[in-house]
Each structure stands twice: as structure tokens, then as C-alpha cells.
PDB file of N, CA, C and O in Angstrom:
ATOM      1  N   UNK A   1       0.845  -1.171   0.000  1.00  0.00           N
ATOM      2  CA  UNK A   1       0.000   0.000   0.000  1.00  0.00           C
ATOM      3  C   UNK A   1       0.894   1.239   0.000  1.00  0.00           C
ATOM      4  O   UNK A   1       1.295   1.624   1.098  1.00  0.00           O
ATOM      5  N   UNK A   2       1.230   1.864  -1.020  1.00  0.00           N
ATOM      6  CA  UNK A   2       1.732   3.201  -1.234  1.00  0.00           C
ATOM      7  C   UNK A   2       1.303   3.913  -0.559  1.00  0.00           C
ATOM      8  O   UNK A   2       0.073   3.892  -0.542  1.00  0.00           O
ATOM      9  N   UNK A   3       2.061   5.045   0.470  1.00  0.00           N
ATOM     10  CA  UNK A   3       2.283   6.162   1.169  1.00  0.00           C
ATOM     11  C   UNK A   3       2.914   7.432   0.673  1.00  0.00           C
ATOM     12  O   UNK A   3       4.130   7.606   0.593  1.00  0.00           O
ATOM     13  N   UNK A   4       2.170   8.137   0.410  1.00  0.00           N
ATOM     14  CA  UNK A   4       3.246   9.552   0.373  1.00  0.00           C
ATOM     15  C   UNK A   4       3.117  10.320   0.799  1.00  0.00           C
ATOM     16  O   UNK A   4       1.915  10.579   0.856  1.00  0.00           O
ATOM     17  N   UNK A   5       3.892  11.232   1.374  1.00  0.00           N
ATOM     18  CA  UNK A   5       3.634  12.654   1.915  1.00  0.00           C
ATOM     19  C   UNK A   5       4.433  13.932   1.656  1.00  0.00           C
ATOM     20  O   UNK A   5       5.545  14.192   2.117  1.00  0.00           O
ATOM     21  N   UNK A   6       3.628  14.746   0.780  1.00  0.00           N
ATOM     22  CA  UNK A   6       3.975  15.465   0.225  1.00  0.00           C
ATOM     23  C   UNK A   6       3.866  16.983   0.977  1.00  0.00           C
ATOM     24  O   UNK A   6       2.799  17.314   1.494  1.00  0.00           O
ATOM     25  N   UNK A   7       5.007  17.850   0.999  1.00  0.00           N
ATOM     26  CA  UNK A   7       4.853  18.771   1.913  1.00  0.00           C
ATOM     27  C   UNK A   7       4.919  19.974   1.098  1.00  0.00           C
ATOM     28  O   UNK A   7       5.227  19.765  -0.076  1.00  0.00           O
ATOM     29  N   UNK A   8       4.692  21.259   1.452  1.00  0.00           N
ATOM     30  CA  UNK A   8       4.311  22.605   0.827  1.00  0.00           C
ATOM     31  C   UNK A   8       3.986  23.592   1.754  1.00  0.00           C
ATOM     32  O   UNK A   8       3.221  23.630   2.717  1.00  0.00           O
ATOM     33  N   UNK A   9       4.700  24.327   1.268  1.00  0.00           N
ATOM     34  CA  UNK A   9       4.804  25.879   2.287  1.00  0.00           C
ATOM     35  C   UNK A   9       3.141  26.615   2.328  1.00  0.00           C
ATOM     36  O   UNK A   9       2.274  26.814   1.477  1.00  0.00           O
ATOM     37  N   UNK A  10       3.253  26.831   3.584  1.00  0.00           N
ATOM     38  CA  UNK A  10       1.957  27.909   3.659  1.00  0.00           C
ATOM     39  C   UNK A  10       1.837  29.004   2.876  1.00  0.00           C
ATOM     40  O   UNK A  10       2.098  30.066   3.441  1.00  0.00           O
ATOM     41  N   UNK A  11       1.485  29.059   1.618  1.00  0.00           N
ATOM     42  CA  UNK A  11       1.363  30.403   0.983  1.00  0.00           C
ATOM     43  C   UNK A  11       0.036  30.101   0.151  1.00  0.00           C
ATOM     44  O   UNK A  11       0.035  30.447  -1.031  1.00  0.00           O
ATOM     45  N   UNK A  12      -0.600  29.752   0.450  1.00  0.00           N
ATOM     46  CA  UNK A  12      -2.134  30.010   0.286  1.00  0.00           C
ATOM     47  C   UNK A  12      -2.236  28.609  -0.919  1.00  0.00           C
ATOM     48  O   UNK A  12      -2.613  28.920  -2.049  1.00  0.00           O
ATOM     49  N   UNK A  13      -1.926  27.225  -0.668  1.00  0.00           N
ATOM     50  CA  UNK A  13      -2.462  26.741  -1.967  1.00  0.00           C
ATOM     51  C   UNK A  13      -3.862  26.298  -1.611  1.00  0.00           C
ATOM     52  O   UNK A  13      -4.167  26.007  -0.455  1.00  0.00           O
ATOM     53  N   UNK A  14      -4.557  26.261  -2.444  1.00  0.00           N
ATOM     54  CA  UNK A  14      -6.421  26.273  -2.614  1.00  0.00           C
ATOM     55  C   UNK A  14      -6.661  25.060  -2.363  1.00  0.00           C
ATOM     56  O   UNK A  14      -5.741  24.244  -2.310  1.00  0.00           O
ATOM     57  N   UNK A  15      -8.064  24.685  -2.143  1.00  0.00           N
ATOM     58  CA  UNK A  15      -8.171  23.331  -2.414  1.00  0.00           C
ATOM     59  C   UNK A  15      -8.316  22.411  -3.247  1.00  0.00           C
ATOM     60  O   UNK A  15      -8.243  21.207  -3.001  1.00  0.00           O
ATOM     61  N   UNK A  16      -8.661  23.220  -4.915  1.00  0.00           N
ATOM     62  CA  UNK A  16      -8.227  22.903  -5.886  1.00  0.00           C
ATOM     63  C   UNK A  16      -7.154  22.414  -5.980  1.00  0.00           C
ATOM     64  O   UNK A  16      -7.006  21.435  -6.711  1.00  0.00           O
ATOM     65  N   UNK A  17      -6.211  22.892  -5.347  1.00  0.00           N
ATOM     66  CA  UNK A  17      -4.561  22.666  -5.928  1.00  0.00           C
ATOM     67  C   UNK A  17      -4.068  21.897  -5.272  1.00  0.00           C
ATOM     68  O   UNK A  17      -2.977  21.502  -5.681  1.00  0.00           O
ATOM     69  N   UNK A  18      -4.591  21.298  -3.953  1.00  0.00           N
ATOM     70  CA  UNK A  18      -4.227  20.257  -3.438  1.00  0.00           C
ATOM     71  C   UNK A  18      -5.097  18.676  -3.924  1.00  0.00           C
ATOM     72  O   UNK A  18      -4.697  17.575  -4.302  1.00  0.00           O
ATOM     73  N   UNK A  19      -6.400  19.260  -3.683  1.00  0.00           N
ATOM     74  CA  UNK A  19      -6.825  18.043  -5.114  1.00  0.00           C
ATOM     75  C   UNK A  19      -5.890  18.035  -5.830  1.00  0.00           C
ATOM     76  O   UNK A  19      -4.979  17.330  -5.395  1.00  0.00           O
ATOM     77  N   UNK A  20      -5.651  18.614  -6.958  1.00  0.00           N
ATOM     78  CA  UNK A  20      -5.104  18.083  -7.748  1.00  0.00           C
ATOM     79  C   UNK A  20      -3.737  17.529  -7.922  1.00  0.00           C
ATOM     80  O   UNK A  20      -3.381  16.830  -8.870  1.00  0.00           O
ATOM     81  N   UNK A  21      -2.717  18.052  -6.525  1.00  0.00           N
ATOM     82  CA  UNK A  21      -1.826  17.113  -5.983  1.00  0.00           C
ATOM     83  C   UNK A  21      -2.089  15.873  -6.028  1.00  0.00           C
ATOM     84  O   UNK A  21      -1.699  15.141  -6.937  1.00  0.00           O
ATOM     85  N   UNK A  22      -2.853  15.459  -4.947  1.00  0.00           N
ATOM     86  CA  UNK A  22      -3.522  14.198  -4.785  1.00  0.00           C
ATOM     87  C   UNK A  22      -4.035  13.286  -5.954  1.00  0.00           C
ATOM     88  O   UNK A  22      -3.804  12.078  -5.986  1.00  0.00           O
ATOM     89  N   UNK A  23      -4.561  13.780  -6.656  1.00  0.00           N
ATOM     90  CA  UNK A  23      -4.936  13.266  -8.331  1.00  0.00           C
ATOM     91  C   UNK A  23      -3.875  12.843  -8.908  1.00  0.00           C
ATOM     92  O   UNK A  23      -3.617  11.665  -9.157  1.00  0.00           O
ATOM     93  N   UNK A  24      -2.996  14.096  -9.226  1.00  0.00           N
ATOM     94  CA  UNK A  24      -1.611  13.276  -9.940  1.00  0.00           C
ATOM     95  C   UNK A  24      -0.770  12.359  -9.389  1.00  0.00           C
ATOM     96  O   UNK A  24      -0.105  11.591 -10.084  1.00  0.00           O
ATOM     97  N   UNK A  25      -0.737  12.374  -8.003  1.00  0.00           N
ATOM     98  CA  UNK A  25       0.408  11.133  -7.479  1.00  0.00           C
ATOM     99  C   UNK A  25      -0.337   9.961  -7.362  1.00  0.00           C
ATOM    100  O   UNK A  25       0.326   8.930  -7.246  1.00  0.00           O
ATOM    101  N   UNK A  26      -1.663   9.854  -7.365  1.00  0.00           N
ATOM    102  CA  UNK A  26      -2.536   8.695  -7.701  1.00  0.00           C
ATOM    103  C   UNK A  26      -2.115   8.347  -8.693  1.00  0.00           C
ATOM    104  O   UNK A  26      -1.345   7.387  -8.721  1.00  0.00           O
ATOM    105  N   UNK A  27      -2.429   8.918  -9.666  1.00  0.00           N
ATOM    106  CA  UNK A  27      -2.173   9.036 -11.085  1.00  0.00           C
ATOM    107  C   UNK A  27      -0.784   8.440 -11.753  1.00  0.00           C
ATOM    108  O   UNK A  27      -0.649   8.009 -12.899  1.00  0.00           O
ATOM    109  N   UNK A  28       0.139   8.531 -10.784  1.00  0.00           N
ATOM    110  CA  UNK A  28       1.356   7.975 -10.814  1.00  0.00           C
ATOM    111  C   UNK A  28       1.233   7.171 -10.340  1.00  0.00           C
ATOM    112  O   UNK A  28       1.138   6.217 -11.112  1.00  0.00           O
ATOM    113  N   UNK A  29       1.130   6.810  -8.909  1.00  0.00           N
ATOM    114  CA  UNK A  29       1.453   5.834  -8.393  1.00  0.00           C
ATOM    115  C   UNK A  29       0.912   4.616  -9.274  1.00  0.00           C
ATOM    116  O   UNK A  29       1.534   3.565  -9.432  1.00  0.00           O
ATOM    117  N   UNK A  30      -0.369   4.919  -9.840  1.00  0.00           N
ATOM    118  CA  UNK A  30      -1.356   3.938 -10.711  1.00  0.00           C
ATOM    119  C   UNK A  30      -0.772   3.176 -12.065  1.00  0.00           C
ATOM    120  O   UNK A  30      -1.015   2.091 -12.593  1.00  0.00           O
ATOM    121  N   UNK A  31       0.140   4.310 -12.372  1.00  0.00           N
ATOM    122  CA  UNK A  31       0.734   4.121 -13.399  1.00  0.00           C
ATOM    123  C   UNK A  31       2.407   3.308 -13.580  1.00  0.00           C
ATOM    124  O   UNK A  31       2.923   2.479 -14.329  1.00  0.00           O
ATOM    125  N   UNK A  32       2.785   4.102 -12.453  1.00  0.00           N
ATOM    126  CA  UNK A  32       4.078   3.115 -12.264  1.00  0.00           C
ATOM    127  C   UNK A  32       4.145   1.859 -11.482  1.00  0.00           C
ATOM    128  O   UNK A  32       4.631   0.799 -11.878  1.00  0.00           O
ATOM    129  N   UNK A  33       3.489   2.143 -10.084  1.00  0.00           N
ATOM    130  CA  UNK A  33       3.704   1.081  -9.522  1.00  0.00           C
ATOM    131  C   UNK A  33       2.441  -0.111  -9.420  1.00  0.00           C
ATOM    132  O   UNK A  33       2.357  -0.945  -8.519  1.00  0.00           O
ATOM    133  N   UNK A  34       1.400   0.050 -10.691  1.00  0.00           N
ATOM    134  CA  UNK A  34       0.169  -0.499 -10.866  1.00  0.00           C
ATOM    135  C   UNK A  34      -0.699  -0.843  -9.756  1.00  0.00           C
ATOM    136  O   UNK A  34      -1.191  -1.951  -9.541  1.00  0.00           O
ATOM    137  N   UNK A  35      -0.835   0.180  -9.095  1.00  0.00           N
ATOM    138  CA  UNK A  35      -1.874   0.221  -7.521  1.00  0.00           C
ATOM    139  C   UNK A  35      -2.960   0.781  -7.845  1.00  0.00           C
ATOM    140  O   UNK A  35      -2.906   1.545  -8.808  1.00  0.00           O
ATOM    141  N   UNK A  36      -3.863   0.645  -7.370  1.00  0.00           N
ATOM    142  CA  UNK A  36      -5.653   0.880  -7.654  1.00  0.00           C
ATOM    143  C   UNK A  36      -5.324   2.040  -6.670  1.00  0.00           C
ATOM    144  O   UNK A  36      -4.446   2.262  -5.836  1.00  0.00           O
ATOM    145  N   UNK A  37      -6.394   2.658  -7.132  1.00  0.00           N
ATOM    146  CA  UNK A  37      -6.115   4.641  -6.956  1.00  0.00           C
ATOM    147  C   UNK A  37      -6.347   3.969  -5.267  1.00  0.00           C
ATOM    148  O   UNK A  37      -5.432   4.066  -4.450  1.00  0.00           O
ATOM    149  N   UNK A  38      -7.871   3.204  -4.860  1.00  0.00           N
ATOM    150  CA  UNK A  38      -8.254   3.050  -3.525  1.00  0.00           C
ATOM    151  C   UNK A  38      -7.407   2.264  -2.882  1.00  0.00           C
ATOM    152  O   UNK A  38      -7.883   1.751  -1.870  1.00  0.00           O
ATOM    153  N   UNK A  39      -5.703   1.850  -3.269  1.00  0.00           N
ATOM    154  CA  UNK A  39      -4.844   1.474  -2.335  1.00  0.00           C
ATOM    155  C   UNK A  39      -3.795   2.387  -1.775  1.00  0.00           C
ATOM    156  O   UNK A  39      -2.985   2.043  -0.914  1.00  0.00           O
ATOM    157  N   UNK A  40      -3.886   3.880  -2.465  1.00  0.00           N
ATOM    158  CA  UNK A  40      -2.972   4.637  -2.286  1.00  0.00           C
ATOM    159  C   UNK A  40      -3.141   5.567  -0.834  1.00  0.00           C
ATOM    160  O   UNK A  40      -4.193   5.425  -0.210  1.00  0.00           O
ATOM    161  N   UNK A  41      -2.288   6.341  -0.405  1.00  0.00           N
ATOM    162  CA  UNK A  41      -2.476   7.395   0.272  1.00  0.00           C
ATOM    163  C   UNK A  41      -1.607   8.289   0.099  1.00  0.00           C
ATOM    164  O   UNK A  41      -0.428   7.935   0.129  1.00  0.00           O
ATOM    165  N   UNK A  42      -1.852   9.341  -0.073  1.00  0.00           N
ATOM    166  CA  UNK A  42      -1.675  11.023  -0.299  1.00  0.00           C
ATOM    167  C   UNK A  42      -1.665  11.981   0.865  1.00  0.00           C
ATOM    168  O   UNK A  42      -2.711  12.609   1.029  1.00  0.00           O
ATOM    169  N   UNK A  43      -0.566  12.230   1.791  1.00  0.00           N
ATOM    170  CA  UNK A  43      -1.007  13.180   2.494  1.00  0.00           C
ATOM    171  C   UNK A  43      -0.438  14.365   2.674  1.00  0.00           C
ATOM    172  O   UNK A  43       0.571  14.071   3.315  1.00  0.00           O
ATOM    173  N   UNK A  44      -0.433  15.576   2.515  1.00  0.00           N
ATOM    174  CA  UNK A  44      -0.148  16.799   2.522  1.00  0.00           C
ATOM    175  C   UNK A  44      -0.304  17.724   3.777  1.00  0.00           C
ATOM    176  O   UNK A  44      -1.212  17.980   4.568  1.00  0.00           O
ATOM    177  N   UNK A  45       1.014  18.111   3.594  1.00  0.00           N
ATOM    178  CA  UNK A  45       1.502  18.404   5.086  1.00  0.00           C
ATOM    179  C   UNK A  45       2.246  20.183   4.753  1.00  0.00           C
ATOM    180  O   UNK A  45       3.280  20.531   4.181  1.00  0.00           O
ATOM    181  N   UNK A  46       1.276  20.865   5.342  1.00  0.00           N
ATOM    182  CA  UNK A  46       1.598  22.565   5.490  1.00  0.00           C
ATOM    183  C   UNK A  46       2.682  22.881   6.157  1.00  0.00           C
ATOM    184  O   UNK A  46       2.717  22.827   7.386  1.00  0.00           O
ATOM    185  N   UNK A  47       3.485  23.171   5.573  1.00  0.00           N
ATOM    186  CA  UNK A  47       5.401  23.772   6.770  1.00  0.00           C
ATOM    187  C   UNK A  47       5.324  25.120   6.260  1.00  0.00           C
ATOM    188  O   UNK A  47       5.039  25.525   5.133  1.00  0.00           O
ATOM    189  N   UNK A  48       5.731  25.917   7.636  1.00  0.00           N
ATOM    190  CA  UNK A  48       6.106  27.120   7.835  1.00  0.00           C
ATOM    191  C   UNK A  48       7.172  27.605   7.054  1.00  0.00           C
ATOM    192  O   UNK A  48       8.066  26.759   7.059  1.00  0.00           O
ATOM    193  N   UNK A  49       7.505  28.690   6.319  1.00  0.00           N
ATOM    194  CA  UNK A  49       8.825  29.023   5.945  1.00  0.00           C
ATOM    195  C   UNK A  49       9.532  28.703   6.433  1.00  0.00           C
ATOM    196  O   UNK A  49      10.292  27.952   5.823  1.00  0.00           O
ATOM    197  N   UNK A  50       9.890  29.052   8.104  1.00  0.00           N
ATOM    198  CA  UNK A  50      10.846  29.334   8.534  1.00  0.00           C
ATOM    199  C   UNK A  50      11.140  27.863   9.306  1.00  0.00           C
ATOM    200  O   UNK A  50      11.725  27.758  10.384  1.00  0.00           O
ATOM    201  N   UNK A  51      10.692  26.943   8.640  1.00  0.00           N
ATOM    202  CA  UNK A  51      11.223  25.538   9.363  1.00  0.00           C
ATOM    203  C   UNK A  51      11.907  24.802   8.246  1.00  0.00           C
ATOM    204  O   UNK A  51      12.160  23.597   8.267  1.00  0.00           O
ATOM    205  N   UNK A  52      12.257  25.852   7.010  1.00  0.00           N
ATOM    206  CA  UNK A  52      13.608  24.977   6.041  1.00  0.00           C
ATOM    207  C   UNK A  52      14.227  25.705   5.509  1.00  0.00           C
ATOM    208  O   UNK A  52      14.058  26.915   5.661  1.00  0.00           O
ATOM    209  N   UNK A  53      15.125  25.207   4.728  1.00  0.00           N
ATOM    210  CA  UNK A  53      15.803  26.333   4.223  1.00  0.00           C
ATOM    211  C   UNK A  53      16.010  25.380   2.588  1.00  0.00           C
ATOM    212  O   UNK A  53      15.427  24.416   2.091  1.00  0.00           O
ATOM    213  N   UNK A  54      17.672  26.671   1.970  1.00  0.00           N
ATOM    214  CA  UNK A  54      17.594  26.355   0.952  1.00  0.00           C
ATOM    215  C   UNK A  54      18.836  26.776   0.417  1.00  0.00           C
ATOM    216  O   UNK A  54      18.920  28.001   0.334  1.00  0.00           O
ATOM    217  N   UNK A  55      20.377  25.792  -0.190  1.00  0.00           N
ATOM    218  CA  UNK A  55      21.520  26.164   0.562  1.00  0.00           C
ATOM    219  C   UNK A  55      21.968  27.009   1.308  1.00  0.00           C
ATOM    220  O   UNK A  55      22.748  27.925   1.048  1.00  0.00           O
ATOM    221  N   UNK A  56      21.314  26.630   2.609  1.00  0.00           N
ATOM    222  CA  UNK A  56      22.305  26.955   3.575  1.00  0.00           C
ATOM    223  C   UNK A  56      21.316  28.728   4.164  1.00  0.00           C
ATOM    224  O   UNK A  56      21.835  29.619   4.836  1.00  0.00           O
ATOM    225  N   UNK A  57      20.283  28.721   3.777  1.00  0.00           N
ATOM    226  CA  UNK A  57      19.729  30.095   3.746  1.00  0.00           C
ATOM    227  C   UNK A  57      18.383  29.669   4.292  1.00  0.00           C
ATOM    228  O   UNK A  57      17.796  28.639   3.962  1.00  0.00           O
ATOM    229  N   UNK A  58      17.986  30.502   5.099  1.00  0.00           N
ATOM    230  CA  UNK A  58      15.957  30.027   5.460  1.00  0.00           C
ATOM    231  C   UNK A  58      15.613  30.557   3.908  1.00  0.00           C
ATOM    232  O   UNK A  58      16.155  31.426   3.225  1.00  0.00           O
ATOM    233  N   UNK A  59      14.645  29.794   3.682  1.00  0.00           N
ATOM    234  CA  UNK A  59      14.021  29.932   2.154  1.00  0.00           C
ATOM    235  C   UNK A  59      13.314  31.490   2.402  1.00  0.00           C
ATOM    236  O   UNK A  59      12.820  31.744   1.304  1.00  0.00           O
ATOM    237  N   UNK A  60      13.178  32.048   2.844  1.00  0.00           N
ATOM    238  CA  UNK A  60      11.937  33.368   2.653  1.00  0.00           C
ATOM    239  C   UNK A  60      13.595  34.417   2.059  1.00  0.00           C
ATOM    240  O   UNK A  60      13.599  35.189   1.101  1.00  0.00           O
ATOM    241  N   UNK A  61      14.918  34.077   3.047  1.00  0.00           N
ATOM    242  CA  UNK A  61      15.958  34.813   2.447  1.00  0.00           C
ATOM    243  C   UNK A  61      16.517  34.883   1.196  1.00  0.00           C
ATOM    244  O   UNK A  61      16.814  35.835   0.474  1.00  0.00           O
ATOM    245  N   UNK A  62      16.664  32.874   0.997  1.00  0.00           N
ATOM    246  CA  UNK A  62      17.283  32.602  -0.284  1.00  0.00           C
ATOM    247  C   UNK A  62      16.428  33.217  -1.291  1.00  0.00           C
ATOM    248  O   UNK A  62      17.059  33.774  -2.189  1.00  0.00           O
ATOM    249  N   UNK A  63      14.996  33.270  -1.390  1.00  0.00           N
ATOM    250  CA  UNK A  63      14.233  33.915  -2.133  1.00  0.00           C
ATOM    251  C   UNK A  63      14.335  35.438  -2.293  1.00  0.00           C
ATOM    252  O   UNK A  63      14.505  35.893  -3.424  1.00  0.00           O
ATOM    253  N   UNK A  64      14.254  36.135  -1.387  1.00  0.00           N
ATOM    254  CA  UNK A  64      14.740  37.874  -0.916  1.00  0.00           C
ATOM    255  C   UNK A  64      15.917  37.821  -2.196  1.00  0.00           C
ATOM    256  O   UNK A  64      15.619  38.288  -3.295  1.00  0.00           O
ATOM    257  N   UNK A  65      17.270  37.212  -1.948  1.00  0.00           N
ATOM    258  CA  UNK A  65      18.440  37.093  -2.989  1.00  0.00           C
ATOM    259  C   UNK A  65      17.829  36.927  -3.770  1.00  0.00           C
ATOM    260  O   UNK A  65      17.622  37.994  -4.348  1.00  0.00           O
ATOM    261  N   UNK A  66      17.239  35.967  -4.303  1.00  0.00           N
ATOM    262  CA  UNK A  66      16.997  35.152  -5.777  1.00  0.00           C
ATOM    263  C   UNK A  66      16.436  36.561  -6.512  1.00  0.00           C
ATOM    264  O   UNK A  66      16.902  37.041  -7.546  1.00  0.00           O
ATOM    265  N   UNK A  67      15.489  37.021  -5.841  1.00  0.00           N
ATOM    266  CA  UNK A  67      14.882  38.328  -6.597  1.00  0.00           C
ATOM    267  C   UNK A  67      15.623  39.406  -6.674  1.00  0.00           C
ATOM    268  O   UNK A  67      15.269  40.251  -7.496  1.00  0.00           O
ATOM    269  N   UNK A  68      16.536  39.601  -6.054  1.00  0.00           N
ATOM    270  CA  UNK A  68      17.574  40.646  -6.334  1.00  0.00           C
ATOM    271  C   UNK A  68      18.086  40.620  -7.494  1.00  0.00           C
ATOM    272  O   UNK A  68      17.896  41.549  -8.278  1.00  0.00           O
ATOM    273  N   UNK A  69      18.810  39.575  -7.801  1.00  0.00           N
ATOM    274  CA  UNK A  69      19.801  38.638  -8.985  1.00  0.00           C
ATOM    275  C   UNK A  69      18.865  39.262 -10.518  1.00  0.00           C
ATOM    276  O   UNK A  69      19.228  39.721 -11.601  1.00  0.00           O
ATOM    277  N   UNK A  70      17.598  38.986  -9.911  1.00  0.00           N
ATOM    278  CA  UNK A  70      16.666  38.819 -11.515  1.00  0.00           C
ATOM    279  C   UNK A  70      16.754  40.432 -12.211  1.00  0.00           C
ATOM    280  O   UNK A  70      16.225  40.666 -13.297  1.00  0.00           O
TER     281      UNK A  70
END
């Protein structure tokens, strides 16, 4: 029975957009590892910015840079 848990920063995704998370890794899982959509699980898990980073930088900074650069 396939498990996944897929994580994503709090910045507003809809519930559309997490459906449709959930849809496509079904969708995969169905496809690669030939599991019936009703053996899978999908779970999505909201993290704070400031609990990762991104070399070596909290991501809200590395991002601050990234937009400088552009």
C-alpha cells in the first residue's frame, strides 16, 4: 500500500490545488507502480517558511536574494 507525503509551504495553496496534488500522485502511483487509486495514500503536510531552508539560507531569504539577482 503506497504512502506519500507530500509537503508545501503555507502560501495560500487552494483546495483545488491540493486536489489536484492528490490526483496526480494517484495518477502515478497507478501508473508506475500499478496500484488501484483506492490502495494509495496522499497526504499533505503545510510547513512554515521558517522551518527549512535552501543552501544553507531560510528559504523566505534565499528567495529575498533570488529576486535581487533577476
Amino acid at each position: 500500500m503506497p504512502y506519500v507525503n507530500i509537503k508545501i509551504t503555507r502560501e495560500g495553496a487552494t483546495a483545488e490545488q491540493k486536489k489536484a496534488l492528490i490526483k496526480g500522485v494517484t495518477d502515478l502511483l497507478q501508473t508506475v507502480l500499478n496500484k488501484a487509486p483506492a490502495s494509495t495514500f496522499v497526504v499533505i503536510d503545510e510547513v512554515a517558511l521558517e522551518d527549512w531552508g535552501v543552501g544553507g539560507l531560510p528559504v523566505d531569504e534565499y528567495r529575498r536574494k533570488a529576486g535581487e539577482k533577476s
